[in-house]
Z-matrix of the N, CA and C atoms (Angstrom, degrees):
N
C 1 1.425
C 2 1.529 1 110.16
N 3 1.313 2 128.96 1 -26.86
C 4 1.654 3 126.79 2 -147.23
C 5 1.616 4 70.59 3 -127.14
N 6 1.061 5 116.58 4 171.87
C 7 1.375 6 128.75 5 -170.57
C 8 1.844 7 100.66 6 -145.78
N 9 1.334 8 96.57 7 -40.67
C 10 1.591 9 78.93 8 -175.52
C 11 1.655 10 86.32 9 -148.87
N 12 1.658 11 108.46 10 112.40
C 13 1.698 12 122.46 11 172.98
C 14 1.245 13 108.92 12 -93.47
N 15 1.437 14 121.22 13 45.91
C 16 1.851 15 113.92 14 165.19
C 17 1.600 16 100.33 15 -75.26
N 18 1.660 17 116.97 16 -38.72
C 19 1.679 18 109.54 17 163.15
C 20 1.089 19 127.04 18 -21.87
N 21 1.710 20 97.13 19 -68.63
C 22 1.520 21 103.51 20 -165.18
C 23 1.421 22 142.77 21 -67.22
N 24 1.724 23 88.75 22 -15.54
C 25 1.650 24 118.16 23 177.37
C 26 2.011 25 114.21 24 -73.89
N 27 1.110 26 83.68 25 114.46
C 28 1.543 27 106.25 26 177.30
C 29 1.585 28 99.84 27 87.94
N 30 0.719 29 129.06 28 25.22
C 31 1.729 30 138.77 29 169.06
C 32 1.599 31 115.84 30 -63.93
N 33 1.448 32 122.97 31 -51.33
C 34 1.166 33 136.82 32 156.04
C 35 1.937 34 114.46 33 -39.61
N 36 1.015 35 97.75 34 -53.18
C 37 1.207 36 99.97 35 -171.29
C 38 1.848 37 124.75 36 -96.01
N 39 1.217 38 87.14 37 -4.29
C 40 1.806 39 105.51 38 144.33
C 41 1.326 40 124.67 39 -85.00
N 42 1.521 41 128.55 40 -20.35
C 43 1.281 42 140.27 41 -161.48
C 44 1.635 43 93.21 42 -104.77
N 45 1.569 44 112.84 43 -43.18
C 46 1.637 45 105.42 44 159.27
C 47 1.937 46 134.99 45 -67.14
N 48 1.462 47 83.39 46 -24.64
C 49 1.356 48 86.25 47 155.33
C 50 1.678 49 152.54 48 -85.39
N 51 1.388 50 99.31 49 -25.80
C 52 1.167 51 141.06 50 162.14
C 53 1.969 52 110.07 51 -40.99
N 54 1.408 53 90.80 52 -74.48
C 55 1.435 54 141.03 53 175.33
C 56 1.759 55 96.20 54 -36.10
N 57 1.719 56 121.40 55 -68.43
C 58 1.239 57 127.48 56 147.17
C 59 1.417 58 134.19 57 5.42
N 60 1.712 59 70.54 58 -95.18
C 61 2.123 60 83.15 59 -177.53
C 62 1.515 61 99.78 60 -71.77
N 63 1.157 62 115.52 61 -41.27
C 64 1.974 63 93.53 62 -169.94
C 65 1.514 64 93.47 63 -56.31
N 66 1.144 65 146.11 64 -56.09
C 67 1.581 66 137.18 65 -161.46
C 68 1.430 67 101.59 66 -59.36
N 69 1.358 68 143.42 67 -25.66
C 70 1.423 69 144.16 68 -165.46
C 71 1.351 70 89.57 69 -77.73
N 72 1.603 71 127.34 70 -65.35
C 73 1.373 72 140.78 71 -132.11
C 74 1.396 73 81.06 72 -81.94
N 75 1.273 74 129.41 73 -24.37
C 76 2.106 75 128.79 74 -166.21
C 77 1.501 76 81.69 75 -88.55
N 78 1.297 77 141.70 76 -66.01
C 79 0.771 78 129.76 77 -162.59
C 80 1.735 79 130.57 78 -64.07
N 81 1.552 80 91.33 79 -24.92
C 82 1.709 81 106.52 80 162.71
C 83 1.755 82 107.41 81 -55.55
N 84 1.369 83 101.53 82 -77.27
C 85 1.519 84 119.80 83 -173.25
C 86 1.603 85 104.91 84 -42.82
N 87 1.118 86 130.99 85 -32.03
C 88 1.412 87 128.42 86 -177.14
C 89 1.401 88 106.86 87 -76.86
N 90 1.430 89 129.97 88 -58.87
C 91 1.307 90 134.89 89 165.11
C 92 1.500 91 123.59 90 -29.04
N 93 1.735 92 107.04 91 -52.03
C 94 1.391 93 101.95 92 166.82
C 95 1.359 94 136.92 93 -78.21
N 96 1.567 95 100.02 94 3.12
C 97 1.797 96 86.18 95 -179.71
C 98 1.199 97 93.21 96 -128.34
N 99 1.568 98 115.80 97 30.54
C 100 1.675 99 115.13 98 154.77
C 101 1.566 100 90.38 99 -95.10
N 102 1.223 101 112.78 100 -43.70
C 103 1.781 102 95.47 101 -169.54
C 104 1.746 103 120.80 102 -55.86
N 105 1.700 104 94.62 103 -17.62
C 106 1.732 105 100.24 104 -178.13
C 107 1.369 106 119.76 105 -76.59
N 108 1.208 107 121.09 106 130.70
C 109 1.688 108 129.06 107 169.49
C 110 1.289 109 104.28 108 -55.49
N 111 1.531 110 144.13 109 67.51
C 112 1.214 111 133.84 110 -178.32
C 113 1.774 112 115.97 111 -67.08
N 114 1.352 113 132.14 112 -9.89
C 115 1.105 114 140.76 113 -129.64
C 116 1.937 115 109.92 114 -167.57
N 117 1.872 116 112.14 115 64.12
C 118 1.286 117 122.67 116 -156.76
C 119 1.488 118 96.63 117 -66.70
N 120 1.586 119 119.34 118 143.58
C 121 0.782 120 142.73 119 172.62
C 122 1.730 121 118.72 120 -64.99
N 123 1.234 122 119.20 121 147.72
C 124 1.656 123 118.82 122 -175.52
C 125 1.809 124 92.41 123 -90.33
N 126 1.450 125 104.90 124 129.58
C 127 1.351 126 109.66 125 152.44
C 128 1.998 127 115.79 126 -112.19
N 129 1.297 128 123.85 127 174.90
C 130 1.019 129 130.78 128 -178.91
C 131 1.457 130 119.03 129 -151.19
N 132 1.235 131 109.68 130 130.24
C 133 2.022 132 104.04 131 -171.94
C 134 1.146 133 101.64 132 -134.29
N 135 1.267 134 99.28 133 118.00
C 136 2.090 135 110.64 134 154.89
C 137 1.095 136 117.40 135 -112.88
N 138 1.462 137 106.89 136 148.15
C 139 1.695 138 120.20 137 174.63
C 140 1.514 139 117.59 138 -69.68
N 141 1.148 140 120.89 139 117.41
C 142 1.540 141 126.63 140 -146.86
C 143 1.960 142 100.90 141 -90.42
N 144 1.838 143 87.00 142 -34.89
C 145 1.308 144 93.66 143 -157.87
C 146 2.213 145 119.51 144 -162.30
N 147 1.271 146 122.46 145 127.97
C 148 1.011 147 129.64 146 -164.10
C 149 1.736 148 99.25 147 -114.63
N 150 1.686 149 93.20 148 122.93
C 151 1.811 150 93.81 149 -172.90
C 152 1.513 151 117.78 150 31.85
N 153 1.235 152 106.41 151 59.78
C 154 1.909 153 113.85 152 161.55
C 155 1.521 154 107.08 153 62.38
N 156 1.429 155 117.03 154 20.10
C 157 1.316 156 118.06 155 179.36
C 158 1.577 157 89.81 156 -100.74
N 159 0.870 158 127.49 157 164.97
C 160 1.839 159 150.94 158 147.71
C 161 0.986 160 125.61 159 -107.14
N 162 1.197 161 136.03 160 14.35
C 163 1.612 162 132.16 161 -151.34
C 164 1.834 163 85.49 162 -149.93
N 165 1.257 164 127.05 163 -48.62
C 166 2.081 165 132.03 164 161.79
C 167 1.269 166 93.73 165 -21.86
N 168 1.155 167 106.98 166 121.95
C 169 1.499 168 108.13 167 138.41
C 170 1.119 169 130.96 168 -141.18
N 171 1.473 170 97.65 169 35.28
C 172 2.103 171 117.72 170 -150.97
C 173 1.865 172 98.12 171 -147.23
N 174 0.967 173 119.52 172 107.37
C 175 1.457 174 147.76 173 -154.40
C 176 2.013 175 90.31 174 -83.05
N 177 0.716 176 155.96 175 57.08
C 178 1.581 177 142.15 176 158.00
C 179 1.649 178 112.94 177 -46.41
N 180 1.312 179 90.78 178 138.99
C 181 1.518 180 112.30 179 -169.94
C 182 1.419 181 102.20 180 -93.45
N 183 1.173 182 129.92 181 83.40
C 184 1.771 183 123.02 182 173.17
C 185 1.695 184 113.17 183 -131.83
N 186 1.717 185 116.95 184 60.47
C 187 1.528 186 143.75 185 -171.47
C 188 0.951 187 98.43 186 25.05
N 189 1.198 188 143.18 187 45.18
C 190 1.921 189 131.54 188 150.82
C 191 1.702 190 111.95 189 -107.25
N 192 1.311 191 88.45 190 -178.27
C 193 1.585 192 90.54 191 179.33
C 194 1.754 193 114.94 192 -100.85
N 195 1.313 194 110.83 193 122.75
C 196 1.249 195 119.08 194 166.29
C 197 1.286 196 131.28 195 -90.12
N 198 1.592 197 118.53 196 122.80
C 199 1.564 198 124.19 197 177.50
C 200 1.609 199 99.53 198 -92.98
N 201 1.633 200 97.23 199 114.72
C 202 1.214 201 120.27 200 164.94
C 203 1.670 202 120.55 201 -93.27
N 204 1.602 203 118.60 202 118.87
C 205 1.331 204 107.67 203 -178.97
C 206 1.701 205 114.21 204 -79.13
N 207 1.219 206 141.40 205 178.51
C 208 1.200 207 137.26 206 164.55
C 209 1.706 208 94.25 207 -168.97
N 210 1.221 209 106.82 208 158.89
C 211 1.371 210 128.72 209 -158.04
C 212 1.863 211 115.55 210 -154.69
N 213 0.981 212 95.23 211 117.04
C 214 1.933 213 93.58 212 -164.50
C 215 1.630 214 106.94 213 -127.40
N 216 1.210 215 99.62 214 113.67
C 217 1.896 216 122.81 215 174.95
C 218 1.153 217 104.71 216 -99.96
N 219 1.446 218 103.53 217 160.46
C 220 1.511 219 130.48 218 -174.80
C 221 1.793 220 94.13 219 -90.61
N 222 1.494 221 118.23 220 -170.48
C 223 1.265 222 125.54 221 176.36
C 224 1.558 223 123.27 222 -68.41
N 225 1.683 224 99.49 223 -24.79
C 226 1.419 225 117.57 224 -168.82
C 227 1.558 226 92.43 225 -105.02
N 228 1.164 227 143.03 226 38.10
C 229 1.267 228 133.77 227 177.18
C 230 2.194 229 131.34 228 72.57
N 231 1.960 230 89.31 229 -18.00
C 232 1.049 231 76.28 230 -153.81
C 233 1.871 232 99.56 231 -87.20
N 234 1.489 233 132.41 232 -179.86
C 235 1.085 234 125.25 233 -143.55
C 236 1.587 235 101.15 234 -102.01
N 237 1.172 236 115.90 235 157.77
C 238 1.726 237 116.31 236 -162.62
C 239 1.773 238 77.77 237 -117.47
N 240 1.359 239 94.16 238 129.63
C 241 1.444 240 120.27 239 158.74
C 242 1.321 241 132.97 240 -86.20
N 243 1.155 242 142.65 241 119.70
C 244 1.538 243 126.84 242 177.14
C 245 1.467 244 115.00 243 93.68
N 246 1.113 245 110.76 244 7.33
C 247 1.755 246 128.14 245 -173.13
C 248 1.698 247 93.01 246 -79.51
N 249 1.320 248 96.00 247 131.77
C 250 1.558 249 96.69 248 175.40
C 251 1.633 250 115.29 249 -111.77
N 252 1.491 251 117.01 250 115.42
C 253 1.228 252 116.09 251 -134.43
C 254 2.222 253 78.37 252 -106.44
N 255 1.770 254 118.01 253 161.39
C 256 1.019 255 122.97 254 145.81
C 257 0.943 256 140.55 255 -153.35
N 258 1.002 257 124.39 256 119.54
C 259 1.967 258 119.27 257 170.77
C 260 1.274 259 137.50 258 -66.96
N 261 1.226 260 116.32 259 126.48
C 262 1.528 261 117.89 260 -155.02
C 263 1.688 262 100.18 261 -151.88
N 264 1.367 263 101.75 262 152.29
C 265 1.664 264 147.86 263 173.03
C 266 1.287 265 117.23 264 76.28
N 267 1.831 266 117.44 265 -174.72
C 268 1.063 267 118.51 266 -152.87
C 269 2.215 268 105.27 267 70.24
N 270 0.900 269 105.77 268 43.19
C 271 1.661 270 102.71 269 -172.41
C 272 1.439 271 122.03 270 26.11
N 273 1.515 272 102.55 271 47.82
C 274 1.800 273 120.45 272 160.57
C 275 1.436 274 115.27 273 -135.14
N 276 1.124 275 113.40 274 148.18
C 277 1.613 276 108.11 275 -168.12
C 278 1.833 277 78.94 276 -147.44
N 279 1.711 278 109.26 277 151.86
C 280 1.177 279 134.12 278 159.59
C 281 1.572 280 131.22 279 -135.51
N 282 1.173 281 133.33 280 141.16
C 283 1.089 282 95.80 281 155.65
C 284 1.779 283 112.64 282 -148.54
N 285 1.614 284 115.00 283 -161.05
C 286 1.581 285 99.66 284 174.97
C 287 1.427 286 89.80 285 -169.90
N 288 1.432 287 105.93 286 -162.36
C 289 2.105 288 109.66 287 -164.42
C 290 1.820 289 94.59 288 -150.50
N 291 1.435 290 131.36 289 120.43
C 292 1.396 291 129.85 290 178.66
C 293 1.316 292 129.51 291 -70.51
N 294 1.279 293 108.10 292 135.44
C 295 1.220 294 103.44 293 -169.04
C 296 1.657 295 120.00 294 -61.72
N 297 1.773 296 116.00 295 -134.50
C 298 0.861 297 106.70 296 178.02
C 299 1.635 298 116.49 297 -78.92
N 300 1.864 299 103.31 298 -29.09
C 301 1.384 300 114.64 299 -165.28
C 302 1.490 301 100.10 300 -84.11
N 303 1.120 302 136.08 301 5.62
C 304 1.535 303 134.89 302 -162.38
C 305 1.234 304 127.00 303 80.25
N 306 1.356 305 98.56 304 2.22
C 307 1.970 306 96.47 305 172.63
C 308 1.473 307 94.49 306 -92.36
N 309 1.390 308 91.48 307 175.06
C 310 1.604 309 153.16 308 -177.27
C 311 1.334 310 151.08 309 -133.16
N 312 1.316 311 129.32 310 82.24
C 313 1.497 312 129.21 311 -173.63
C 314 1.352 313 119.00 312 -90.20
N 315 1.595 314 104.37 313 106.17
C 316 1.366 315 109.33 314 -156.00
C 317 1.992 316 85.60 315 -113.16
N 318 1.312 317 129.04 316 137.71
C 319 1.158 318 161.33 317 148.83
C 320 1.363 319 124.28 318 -51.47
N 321 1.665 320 129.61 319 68.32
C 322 1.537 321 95.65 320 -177.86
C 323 1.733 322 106.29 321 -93.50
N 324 1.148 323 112.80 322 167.16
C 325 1.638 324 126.61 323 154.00
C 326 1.528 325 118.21 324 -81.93
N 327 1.123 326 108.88 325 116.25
C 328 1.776 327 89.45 326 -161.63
C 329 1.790 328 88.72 327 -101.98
N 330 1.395 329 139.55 328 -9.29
C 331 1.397 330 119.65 329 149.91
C 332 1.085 331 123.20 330 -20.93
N 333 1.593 332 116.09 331 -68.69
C 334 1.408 333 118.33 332 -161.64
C 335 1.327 334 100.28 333 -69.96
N 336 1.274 335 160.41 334 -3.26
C 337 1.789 336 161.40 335 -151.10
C 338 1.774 337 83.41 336 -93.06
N 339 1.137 338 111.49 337 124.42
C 340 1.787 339 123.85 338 165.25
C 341 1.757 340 103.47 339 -113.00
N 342 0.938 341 103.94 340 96.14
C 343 1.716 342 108.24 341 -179.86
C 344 1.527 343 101.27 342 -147.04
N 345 1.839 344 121.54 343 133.80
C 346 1.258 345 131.73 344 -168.58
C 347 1.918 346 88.55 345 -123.64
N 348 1.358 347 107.06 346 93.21
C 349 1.475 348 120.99 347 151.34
C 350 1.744 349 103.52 348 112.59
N 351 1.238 350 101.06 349 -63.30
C 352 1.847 351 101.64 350 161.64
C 353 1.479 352 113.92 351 -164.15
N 354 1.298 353 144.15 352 172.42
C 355 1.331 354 163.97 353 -172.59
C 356 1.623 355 115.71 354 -158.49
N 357 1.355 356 78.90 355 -177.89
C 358 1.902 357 90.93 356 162.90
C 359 1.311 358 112.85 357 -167.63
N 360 1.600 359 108.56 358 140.21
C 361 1.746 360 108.24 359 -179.86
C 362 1.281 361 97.26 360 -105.25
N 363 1.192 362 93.15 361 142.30
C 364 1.886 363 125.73 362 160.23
C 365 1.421 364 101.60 363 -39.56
N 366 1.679 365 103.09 364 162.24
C 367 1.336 366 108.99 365 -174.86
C 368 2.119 367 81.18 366 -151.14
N 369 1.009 368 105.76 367 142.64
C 370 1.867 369 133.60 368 -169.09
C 371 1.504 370 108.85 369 -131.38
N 372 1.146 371 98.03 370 138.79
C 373 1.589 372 99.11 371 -179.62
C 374 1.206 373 98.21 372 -167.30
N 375 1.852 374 123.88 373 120.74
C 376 1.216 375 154.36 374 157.54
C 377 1.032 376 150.72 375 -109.36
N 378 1.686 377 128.50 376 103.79
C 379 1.848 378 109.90 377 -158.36
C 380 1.609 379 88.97 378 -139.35
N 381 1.418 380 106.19 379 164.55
C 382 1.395 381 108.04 380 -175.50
C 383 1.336 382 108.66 381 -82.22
N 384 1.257 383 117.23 382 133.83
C 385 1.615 384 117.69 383 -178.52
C 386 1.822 385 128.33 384 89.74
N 387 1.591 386 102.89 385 20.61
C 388 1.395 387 141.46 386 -172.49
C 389 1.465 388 110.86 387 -133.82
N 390 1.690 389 108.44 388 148.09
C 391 1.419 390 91.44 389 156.76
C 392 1.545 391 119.40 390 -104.59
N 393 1.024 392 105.79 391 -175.97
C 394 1.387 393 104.86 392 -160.46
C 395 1.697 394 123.98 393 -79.87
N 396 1.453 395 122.94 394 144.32
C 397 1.895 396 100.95 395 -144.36
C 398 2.006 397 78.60 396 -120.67
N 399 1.261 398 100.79 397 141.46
C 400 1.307 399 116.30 398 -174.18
C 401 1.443 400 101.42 399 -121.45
N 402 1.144 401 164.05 400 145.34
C 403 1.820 402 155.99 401 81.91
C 404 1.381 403 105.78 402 -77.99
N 405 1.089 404 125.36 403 133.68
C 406 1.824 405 155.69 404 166.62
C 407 1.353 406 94.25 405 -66.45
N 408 1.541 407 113.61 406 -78.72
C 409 1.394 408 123.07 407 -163.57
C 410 1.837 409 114.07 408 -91.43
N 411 1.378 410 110.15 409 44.31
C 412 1.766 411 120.06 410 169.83
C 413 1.245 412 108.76 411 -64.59
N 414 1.555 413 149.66 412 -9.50
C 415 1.458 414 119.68 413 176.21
C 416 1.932 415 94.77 414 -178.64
N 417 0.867 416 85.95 415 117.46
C 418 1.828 417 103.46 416 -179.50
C 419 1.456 418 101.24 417 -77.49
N 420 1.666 419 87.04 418 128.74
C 421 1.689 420 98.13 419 -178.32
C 422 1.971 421 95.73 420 -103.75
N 423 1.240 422 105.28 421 150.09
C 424 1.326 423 108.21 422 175.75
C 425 2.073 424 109.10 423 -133.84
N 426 1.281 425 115.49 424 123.38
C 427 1.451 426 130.81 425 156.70
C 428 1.336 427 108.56 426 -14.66
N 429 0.981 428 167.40 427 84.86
C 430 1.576 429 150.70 428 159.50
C 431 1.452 430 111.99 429 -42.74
């Protein structure tokens, strides 16, 4: 049937070689997109605490500076590190970065806060490998 098998010679052993590297290169490509976070994790942050109180949860405007605590978990409870948390509007912005336990000591200036009777600033929260955590209404500012 074949008339001339110089083709066929060493064919096997191209097909084992072949065979090789494609299994390396599958086995490359699989490795790296196990190492990838394809699929960001939910975090969540509440304000724990206003000037070393725990029990505040009502921001008064009387021109000093307020230490706001905040604290940021993963879905499973456990604490997101490095999350860079901020407080914002009413023309005040704050912000800070969590420690190891998931808190945050964020600083506001309550001068700059322009609010006639009550408001509320936003609360932001961002870490790599999360999606991104938004509340509007995180901490009621009140007129003194």
């Amino acid at each position: 049937m074949f008339r001339d098998e110089t083709a066929a010679v060493g064919l096997p052993m191209r097909m084992v070689v072949l065979t090789i590297v494609g299994m390396a290169g599958l086995a490359a490509m699989v490795t790296f997109i196990g190492d990838v976070n394809l699929v960001p994790k939910t975090m969540h942050a509440d304000i724990t605490g206003i000037d070393s109180s725990t029990t505040s949860s009502v921001l008064h405007v009387d021109n000093g500076i307020k230490n706001v605590n905040i604290r940021v978990i993963d879905v499973d409870g456990r604490p997101v590190v490095g999350a860079t948390v901020v407080i914002y509007g009413l023309h005040a912005s704050a912000s800070g970065v969590t420690d190891s336990n998931g808190n945050a000591l964020v600083n506001i200036d309550t001068s700059s806060i322009i609010v006639s009777g009550e408001g509320y600033l936003k609360l932001s929260a961002k870490a790599s490998g999360f999606v991104n955590y938004q509340n509007d209404f995180a901490l009621k500012v009140v007129d003194s």
